[in-house]
FIDO-472394 format. One record per residue (C-alpha): residue number from 1; x, y, z. Coordinates in Angstrom, 2 decimals, m for minus. Layout:
<nodes>
+-----+---------+---------+---------+
! seq !      c1 !      c2 !      c3 !
+-----+---------+---------+---------+
! NUM !       X !       Y !       Z !
...
+-----+---------+---------+---------+
</nodes>
This chain:
<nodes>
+-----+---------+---------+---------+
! seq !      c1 !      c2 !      c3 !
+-----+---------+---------+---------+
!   1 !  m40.17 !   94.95 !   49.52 !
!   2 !  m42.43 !   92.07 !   48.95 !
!   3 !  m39.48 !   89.31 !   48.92 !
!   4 !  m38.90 !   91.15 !   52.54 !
!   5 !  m42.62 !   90.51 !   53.47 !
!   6 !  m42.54 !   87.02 !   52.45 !
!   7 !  m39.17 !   85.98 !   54.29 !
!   8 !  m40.44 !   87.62 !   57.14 !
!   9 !  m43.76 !   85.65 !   57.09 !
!  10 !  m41.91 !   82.65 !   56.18 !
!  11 !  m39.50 !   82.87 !   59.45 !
!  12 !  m43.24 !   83.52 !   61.60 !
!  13 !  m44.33 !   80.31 !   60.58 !
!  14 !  m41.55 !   78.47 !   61.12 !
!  15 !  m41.44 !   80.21 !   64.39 !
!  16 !  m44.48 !   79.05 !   65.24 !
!  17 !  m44.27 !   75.21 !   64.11 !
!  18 !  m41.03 !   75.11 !   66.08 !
!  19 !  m43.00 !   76.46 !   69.45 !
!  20 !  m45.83 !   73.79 !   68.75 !
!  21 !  m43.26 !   71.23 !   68.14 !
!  22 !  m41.69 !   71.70 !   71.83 !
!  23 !  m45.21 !   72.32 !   73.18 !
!  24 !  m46.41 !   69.26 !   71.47 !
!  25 !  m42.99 !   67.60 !   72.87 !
!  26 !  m42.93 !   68.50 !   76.33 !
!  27 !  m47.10 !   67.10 !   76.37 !
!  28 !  m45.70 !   63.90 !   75.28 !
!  29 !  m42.96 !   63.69 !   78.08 !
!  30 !  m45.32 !   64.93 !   80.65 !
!  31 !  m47.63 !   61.50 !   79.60 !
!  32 !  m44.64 !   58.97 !   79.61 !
!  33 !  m43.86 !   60.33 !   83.22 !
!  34 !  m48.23 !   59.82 !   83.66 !
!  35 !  m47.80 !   56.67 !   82.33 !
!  36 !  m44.73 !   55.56 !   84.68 !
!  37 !  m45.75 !   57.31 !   87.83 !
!  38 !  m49.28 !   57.36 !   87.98 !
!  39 !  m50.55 !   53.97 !   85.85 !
!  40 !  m48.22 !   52.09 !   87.85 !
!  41 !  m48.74 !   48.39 !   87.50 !
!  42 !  m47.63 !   45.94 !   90.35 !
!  43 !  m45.34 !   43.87 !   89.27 !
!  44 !  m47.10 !   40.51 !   88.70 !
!  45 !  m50.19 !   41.70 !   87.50 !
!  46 !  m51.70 !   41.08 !   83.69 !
!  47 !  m54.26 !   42.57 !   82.03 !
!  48 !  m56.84 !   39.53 !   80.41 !
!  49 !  m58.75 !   41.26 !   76.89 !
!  50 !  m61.07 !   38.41 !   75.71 !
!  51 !  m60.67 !   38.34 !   71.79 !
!  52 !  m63.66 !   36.40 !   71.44 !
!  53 !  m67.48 !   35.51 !   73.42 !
!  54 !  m68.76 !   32.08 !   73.76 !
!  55 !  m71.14 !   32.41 !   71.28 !
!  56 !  m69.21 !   32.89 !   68.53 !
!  57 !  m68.28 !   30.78 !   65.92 !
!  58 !  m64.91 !   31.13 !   66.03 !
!  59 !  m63.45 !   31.42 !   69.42 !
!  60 !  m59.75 !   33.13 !   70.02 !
!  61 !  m57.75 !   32.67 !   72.79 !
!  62 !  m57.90 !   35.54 !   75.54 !
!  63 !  m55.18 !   38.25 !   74.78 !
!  64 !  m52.72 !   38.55 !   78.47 !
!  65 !  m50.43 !   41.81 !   78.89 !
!  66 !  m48.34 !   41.59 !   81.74 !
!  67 !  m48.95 !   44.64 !   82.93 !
!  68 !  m45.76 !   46.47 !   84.06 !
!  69 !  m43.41 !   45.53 !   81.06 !
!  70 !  m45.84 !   46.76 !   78.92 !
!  71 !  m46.49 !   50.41 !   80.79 !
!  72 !  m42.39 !   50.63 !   81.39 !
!  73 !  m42.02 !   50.30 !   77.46 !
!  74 !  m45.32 !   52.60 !   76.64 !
!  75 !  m43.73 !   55.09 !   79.00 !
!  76 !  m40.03 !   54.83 !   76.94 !
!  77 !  m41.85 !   55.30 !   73.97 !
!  78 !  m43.62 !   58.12 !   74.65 !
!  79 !  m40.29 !   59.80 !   76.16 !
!  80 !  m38.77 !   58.85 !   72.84 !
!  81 !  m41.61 !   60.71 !   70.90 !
!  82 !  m41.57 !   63.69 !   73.21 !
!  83 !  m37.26 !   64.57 !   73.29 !
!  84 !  m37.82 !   63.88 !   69.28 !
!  85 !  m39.83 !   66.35 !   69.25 !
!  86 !  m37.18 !   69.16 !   70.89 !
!  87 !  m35.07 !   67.90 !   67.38 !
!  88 !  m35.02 !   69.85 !   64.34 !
!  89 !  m36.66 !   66.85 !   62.31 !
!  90 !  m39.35 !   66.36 !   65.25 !
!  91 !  m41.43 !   69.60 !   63.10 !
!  92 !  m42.75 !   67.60 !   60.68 !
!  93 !  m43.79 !   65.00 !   63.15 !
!  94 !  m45.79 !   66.77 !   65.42 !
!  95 !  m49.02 !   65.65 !   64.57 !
!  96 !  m48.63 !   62.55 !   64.03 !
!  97 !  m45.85 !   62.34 !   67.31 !
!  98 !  m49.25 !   63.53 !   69.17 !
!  99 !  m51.52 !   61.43 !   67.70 !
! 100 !  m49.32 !   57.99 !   68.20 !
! 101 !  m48.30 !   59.30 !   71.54 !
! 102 !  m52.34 !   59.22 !   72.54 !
! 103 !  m52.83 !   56.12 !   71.29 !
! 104 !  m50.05 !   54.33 !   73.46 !
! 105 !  m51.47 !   56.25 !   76.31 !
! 106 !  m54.94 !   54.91 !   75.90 !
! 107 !  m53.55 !   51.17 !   75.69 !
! 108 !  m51.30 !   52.01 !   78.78 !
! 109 !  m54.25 !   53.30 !   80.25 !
! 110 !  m56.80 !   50.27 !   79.09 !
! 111 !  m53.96 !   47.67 !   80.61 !
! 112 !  m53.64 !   49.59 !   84.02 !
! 113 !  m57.50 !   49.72 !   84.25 !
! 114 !  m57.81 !   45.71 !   83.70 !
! 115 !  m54.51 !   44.58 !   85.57 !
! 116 !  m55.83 !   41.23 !   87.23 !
! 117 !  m59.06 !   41.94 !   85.36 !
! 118 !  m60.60 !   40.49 !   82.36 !
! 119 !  m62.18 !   42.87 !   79.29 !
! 120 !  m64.45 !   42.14 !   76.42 !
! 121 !  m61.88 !   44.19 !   73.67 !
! 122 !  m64.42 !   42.60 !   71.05 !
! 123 !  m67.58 !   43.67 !   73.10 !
! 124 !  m66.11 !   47.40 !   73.36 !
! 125 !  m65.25 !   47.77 !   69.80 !
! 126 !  m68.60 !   46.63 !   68.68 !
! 127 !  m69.92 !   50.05 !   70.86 !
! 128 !  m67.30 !   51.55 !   69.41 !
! 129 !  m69.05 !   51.73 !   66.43 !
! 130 !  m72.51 !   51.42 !   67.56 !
! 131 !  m71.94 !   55.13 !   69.26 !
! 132 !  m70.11 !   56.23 !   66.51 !
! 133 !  m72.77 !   56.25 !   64.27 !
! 134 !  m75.13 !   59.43 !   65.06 !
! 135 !  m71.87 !   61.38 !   65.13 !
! 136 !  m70.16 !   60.29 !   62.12 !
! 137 !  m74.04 !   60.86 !   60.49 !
! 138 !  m74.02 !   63.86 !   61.96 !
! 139 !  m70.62 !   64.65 !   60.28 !
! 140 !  m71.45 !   63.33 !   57.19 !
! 141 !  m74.33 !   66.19 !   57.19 !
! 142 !  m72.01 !   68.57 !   57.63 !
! 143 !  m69.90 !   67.47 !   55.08 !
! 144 !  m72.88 !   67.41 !   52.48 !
! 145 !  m73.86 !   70.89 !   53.79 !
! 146 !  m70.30 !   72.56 !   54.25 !
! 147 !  m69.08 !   71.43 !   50.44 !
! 148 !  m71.44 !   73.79 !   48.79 !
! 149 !  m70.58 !   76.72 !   51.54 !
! 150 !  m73.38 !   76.43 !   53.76 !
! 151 !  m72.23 !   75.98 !   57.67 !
! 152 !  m74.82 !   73.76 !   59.38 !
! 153 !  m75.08 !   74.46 !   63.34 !
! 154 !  m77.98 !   73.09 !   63.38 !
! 155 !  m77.33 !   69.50 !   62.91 !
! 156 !  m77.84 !   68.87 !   67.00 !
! 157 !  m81.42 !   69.98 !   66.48 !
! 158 !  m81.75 !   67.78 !   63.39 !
! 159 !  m80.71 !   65.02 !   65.53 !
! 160 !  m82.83 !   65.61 !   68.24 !
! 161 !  m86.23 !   66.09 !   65.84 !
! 162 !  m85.52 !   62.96 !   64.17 !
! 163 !  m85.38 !   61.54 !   67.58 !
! 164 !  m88.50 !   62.82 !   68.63 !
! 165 !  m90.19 !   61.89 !   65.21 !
! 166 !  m88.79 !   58.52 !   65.54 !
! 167 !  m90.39 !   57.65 !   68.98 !
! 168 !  m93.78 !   59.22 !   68.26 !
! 169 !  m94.33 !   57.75 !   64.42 !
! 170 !  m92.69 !   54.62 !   65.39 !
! 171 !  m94.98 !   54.35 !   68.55 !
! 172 !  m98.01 !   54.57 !   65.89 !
! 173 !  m96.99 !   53.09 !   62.60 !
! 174 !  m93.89 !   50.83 !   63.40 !
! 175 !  m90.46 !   50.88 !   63.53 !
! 176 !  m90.54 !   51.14 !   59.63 !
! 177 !  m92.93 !   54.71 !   59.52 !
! 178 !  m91.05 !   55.99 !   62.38 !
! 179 !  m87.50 !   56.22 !   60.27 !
! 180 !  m89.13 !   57.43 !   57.10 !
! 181 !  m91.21 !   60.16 !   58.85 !
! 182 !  m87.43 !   61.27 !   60.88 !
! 183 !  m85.84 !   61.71 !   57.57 !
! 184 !  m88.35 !   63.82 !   56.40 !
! 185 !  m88.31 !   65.79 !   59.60 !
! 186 !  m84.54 !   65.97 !   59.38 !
! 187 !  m84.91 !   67.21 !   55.31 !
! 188 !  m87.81 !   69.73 !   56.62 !
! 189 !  m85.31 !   71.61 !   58.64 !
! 190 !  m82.75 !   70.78 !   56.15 !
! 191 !  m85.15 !   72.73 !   53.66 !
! 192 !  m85.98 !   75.50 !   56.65 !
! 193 !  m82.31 !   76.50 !   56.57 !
! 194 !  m81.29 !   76.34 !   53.31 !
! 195 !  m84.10 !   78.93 !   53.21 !
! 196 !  m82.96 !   80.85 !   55.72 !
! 197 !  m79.43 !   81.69 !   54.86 !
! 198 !  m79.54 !   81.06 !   51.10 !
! 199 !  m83.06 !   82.72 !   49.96 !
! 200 !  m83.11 !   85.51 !   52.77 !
! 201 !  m79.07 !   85.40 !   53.29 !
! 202 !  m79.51 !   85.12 !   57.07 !
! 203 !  m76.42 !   84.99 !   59.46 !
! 204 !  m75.57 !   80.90 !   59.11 !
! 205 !  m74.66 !   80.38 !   62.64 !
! 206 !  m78.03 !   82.56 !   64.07 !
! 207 !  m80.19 !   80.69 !   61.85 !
! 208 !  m78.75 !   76.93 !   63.03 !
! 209 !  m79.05 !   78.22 !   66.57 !
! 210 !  m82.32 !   79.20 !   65.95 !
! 211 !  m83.03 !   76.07 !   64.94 !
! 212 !  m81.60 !   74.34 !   67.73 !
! 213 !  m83.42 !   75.92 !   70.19 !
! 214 !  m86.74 !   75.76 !   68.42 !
! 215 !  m86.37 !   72.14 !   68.23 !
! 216 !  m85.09 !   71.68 !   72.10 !
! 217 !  m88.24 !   73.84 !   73.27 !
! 218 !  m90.53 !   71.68 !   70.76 !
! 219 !  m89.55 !   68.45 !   71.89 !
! 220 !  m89.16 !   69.21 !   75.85 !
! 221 !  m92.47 !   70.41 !   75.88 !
! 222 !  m94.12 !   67.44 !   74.45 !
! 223 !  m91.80 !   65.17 !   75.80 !
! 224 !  m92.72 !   66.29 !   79.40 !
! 225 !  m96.60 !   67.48 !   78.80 !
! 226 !  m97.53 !   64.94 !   76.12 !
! 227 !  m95.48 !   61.63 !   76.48 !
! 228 !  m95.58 !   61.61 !   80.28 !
! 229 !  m99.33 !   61.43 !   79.72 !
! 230 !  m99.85 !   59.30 !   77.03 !
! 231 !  m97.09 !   56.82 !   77.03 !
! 232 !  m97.90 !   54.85 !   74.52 !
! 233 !  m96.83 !   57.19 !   72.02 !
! 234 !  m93.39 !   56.97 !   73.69 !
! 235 !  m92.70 !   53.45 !   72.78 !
! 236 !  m91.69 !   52.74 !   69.36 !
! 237 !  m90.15 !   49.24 !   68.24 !
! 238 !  m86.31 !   48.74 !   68.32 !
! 239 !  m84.26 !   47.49 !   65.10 !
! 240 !  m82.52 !   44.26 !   66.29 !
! 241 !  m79.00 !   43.67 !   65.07 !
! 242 !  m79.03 !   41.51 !   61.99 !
! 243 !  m75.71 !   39.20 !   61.22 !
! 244 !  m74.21 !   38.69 !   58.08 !
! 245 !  m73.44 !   35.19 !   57.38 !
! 246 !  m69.67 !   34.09 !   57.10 !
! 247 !  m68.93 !   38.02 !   57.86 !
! 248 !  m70.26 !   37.92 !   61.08 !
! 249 !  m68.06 !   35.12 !   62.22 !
! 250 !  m65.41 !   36.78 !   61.42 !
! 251 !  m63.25 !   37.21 !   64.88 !
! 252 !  m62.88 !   40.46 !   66.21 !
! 253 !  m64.19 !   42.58 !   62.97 !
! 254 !  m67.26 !   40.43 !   62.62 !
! 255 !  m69.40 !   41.51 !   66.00 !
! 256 !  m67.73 !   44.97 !   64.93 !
! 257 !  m68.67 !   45.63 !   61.19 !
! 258 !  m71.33 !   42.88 !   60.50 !
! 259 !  m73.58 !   41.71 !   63.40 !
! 260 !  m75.34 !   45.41 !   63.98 !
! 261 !  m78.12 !   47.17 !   63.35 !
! 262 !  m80.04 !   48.91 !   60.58 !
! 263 !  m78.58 !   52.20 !   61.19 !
! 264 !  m74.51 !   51.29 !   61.60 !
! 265 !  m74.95 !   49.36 !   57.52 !
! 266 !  m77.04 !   52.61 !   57.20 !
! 267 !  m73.86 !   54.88 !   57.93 !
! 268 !  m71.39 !   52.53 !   56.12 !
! 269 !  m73.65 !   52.69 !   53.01 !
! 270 !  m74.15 !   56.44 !   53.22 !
! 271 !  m70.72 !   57.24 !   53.64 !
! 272 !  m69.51 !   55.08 !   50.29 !
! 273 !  m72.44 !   56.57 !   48.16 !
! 274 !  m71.36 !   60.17 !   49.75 !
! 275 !  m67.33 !   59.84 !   48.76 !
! 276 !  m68.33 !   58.44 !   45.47 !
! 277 !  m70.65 !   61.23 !   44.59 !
! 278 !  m68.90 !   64.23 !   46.10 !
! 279 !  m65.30 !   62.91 !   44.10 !
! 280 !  m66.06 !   60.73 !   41.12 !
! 281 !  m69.08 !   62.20 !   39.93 !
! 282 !  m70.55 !   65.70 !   37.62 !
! 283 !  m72.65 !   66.39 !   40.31 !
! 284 !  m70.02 !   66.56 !   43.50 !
! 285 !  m67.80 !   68.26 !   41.15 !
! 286 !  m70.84 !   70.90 !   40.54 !
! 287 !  m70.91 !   70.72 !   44.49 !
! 288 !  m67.56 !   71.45 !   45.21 !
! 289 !  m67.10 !   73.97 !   42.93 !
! 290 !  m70.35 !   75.68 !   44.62 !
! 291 !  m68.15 !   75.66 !   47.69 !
! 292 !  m65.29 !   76.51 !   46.45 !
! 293 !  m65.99 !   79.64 !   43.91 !
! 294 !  m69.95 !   79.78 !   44.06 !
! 295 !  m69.23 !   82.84 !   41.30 !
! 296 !  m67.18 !   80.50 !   38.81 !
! 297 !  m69.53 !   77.69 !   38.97 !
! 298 !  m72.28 !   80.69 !   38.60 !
! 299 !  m70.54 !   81.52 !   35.11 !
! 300 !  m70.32 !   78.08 !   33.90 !
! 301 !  m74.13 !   77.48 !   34.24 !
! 302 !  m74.49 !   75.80 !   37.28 !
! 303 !  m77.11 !   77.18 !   39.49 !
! 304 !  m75.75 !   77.98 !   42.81 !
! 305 !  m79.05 !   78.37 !   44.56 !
! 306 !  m80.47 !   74.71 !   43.75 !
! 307 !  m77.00 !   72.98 !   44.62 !
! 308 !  m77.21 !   74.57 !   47.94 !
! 309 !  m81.31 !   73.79 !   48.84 !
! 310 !  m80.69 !   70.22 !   47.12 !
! 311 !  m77.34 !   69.15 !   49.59 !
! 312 !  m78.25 !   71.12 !   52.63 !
! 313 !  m81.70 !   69.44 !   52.67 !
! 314 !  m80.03 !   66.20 !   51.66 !
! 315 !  m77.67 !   66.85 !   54.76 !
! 316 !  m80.75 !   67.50 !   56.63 !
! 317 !  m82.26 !   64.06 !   55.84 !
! 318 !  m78.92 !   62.52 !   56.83 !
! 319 !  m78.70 !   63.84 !   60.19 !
! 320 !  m82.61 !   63.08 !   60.36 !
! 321 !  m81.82 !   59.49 !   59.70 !
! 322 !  m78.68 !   59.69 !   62.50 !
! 323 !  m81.16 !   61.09 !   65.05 !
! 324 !  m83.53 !   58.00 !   64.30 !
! 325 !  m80.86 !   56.05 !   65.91 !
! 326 !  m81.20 !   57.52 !   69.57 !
! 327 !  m85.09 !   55.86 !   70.08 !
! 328 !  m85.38 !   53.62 !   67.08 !
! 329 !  m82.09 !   52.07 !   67.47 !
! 330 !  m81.09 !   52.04 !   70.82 !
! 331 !  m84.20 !   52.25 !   73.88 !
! 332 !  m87.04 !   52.66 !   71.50 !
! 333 !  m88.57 !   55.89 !   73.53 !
! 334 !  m88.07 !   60.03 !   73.82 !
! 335 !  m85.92 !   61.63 !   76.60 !
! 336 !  m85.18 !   65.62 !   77.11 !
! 337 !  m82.21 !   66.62 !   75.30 !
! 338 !  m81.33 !   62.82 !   74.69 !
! 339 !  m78.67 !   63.79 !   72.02 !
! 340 !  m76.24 !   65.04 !   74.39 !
! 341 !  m74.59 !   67.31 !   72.11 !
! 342 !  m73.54 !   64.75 !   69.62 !
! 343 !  m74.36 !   67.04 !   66.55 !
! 344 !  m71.84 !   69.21 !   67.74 !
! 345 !  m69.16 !   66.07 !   68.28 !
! 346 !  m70.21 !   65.38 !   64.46 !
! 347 !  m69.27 !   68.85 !   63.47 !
! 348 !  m65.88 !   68.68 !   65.53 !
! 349 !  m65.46 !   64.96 !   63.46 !
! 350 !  m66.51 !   66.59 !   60.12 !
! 351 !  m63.28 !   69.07 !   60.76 !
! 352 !  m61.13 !   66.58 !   62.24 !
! 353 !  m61.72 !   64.35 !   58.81 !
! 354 !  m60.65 !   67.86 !   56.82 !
! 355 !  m64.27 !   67.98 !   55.27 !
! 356 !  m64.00 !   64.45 !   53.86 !
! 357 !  m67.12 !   61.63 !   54.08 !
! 358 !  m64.79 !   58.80 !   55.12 !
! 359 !  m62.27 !   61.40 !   57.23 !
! 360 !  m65.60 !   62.29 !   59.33 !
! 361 !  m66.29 !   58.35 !   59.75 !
! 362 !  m62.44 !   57.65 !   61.13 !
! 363 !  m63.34 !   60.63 !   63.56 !
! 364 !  m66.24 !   59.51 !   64.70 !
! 365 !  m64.59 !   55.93 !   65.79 !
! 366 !  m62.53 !   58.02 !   67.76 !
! 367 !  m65.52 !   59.62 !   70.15 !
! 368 !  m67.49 !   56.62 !   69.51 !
! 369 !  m64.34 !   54.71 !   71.57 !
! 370 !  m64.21 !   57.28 !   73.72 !
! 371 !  m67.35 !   56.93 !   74.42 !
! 372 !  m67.79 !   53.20 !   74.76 !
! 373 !  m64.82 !   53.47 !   76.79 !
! 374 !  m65.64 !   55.38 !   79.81 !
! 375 !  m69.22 !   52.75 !   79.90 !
! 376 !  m66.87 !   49.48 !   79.75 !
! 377 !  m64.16 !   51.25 !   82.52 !
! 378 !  m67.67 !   51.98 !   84.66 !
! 379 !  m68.26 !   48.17 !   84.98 !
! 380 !  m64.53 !   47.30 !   86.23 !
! 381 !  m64.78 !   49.78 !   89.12 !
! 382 !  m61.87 !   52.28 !   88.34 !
! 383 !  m61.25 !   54.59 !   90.91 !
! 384 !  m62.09 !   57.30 !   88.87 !
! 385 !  m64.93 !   59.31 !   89.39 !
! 386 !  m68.27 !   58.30 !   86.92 !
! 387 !  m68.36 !   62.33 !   86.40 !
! 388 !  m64.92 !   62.37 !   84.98 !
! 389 !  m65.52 !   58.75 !   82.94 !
! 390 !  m68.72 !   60.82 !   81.63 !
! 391 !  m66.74 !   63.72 !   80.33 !
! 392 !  m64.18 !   61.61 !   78.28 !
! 393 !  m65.97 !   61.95 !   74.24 !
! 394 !  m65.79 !   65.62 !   75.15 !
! 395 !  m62.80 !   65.69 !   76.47 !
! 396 !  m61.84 !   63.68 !   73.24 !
! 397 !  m63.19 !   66.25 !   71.04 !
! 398 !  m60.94 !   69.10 !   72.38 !
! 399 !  m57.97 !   66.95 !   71.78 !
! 400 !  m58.80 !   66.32 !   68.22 !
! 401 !  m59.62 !   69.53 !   67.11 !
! 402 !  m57.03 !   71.21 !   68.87 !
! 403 !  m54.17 !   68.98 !   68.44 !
! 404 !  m54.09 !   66.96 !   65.92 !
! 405 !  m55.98 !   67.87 !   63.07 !
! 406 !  m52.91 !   70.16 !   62.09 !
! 407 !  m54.16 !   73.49 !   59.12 !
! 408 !  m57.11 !   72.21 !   57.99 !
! 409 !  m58.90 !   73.80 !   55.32 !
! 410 !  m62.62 !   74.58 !   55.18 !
! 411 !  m64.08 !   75.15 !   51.77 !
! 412 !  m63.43 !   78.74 !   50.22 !
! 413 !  m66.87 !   80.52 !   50.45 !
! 414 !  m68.16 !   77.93 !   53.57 !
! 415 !  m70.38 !   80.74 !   55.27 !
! 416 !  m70.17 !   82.99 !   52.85 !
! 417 !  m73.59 !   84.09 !   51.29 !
! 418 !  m73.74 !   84.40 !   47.42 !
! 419 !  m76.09 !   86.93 !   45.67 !
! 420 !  m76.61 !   86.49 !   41.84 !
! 421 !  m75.70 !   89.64 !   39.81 !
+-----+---------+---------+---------+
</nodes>
C-alpha cells in the first residue's frame, strides 16, 4: 500500500513539472514573438551604450548594437528556449530556460529602447546597485531573522523608522549621530518583536504588521505636523560617494563596486561577515540549528530564547542601518511612506536567494536594475507610459518569486513558536 502511495505521488509531481515545463515554454515563445513583432527595430538603426564617462580614468570605446540583427537573433533564441521546453529534457531546464529567456528579453528590450540613441550602461549599473542596497539590507534582515525561525514582516517599518531617525538625528548631530541613532531604532523594534512573538508567542505576521503600521502612523504624523513646521530638523547631511584608488578606475565595475557611498561598502561588508558567521562559524551553526529543530538545539544546551532576541534584534539593526540609506544616503530629508515598500521587495529577495546572505544580495541587483531601469528609460522618452515604467521592480518581484525561484525551502520551524518544557 505505501509503495502504491508513493508511485502515485511520484507520477503527481512529475505531472506537474511537465505542465510547468509547457507553461514555462509556451511564456518563452509568446516573448520571442514580443520580441520580433512588437520591439521591432528599423533596419539601420543601432543602439550606442557608452562603456565609459569622460571623467574616468580609463575611457572605453562606446559599445554599438545594430539593432535589428540583434532582436531577430534574441527572438530565435528565445523560440529555441521555449519549443525546448515542449521536449522531455526541457523539465529540468525550466528555471533556468525562464530565467535566461528574461534576460535576453531585457537586452532586446534595452537595444529597442536606445535604437539611434546613446545610454550610460556604466551610469545605470552604478544605480543598479545604489537601489539595491536597502533591499538586499532589508533581505539580509530577514535572513538573520528567518534562520533562527522567526518571520520578520516588519522589516518595511524598520526601514521606514530608521529613515525617520536618520533625518531627525542627522538634522541635529550630523550625518555621523543620525546612522548610529537609526540602528538603534532599527534594533529597538528588532528587540520589540522578538518580544512579541518569542516571550508572549504572538502570531509572527500580526505582530510585524503591527509594527508596520505603528511606525507608518508615527512617522506621517510628525513628518506632516512636526517637519513641515520646523524644517530644520528635516535636513540632515548626505554621505558623498568615496572612490577607492586603482579600484575605482577600474572600467565598468569600478563606478559600480568602488566609487559609492557609505552604505553600498556597508551592505558588501555586512553581507561577507553575515555568510561567514551563519556557515563557518559555532554560533551560525547554533543559529541554524535554532531554525531548523529549535527542540534539538534545546537538548544540546543551546538556549533557544537568547539565539532568537540576539539575531532578530541584530536583523533589526540591519534593516535600521538599510533604512538610514533613504535620507542619509540619498536626499538627506523625511518624506511620507518614502520606503515604497522596499522591505517587502527585501523579503521577496531573501526567498528568491533560498534564505542565503549572498543569494538575497544577487536578488536584490535584480530589483535594484529594475529599478534603475525604468529611471534611465524615463530620460530617453519611451513611449511607454511613466505609470507603467514606475511599476517595473514590482512587477520584477512577481516574476522572481513566482517563476524562477523553483521549491525553495524555508527553514523547518520559520514561524513556528517554541515553548520550553
Amino acid at each position: 500500500m505505501s509503495a502504491v502511495t508513493t508511485d502515485t505521488t511520484s507520477e503527481k509531481i512529475a505531472t506537474g513539472k511537465a505542465r510547468q515545463a509547457r507553461i514555462v515554454g509556451g511564456v518563452l515563445i509568446a516573448l520571442a514573438l514580443l520580441v520580433l513583432f512588437v520591439l521591432d527595430v528599423g533596419a539601420g538603426q543601432v543602439a550606442t551604450f557608452k562603456l565609459s564617462r569622460p571623467r574616468d580614468a580609463i575611457v572605453l570605446g562606446d559599445l554599438v548594437v545594430p539593432g535589428q540583427p540583434f532582436n531577430l537573433v534574441a527572438a530565435a533564441l528565445l523560440a529555441f528556449l521555449g519549443v525546448r521546453q515542449f521536449l522531455r529534457g526541457g523539465v529540468r531546464w525550466t528555471s533556468i530556460s525562464l530565467g535566461v529567456g528574461l534576460a535576453i528579453l531585457v537586452m532586446a528590450f534595452l537595444v529597442w529602447a536606445t535604437a539611434d540613441k546613446s545610454f550610460s550602461l556604466t551610469g545605470m549599473l552604478q544605480a543598479t546597485m545604489v537601489r539595491a542596497v536597502p533591499i538586499a539590507l532589508g533581505g539580509l534582515a530577514g535572513v538573520l531573522c528567518e534562520r533562527v525561525a522567526v518571520v520578520n514582516i516588519a522589516i518595511e517599518g524598520m526601514l521606514l523608522a530608521g529613515a525617520f531617525t536618520g533625518a531627525l538625528i542627522g538634522s541635529l548631530l550630523g550625518g555621523w549621530g543620525g546612522l548610529v541613532a537609526a540602528v538603534l531604532v532599527g534594533g529597538s523594534f528588532g528587540l520589540i518583536l522578538a518580544a512579541l512573538v518569542v516571550t508572549f508567542r504572538m502570531d509572527q505576521i500580526i505582530a510585524g504588521v503591527v509594527i508596520n503600521l505603528f511606525v507608518l502612523g508615527l512617522t506621517s504624523y510628525v513628518s506632516s505636523q512636526v517637519f513641515a513646521e520646523v524644517r530644520s530638523l528635516n535636513n540632515a547631511p548626505v554621505f558623498r560617494a568615496w572612490k577607492i584608488p586603482l579600484l575605482g578606475d577600474i572600467p565598468v565595475i569600478g563606478p559600480m563596486l568602488f566609487n559609492q557611498n557609505l552604505f553600498v561598502y556597508g551592505a558588501l561588508i555586512l553581507v561577507a561577515v553575515a555568510t561567514y558567521y551563519l556557515f563557518h562559524t559555532k554560533g551560525g551553526l547554533r543559529a541554524r540549528a535554532v531554525g531548523e529543530h529549535p527542540r534539538a538545539a534545546d537538548t544540546l544546551g543551546v538556549d533557544v530564547y537568547w539565539t532568537r532576541y540576539v539575531h532578530v534584534t541584530l536583523g533589526g539593526m540591519v534593516a535600521g542601518f538599510g533604512g538610514a540609506w533613504f535620507t542619509l544616503g540619498s536626499v538627506g530629508r523625511f518624506d511620507e511612506n518614502m520606503t515604497g515598500g522596499r522591505g517587502f521587495i527585501g523579503l521577496a529577495a531573501m526567498i528568491f536567494g533560498r534564505w542565503h546572505p549572498v543569494g538575497a544580495l544577487s536578488a536584490a541587483l535584480i530589483f535594484g536594475f529594475a529599478d534603475s531601469l525604468q529611471q534611465k528609460l524615463a530620460l530617453l522618452n519611451t513611449p511607454i507610459p511613466s505609470e507603467f515604467l514606475a511599476m517595473a521592480p514590482y512587477i520584477a518581484t512577481i516574476i522572481v518569486v513566482a517563476g524562477l525561484i523553483g521549491k525553495a525551502r524555508a527553514p523547518a520551524a520559520d514561524g513556528k513558536p517554541y515553548v520550553k518544557e
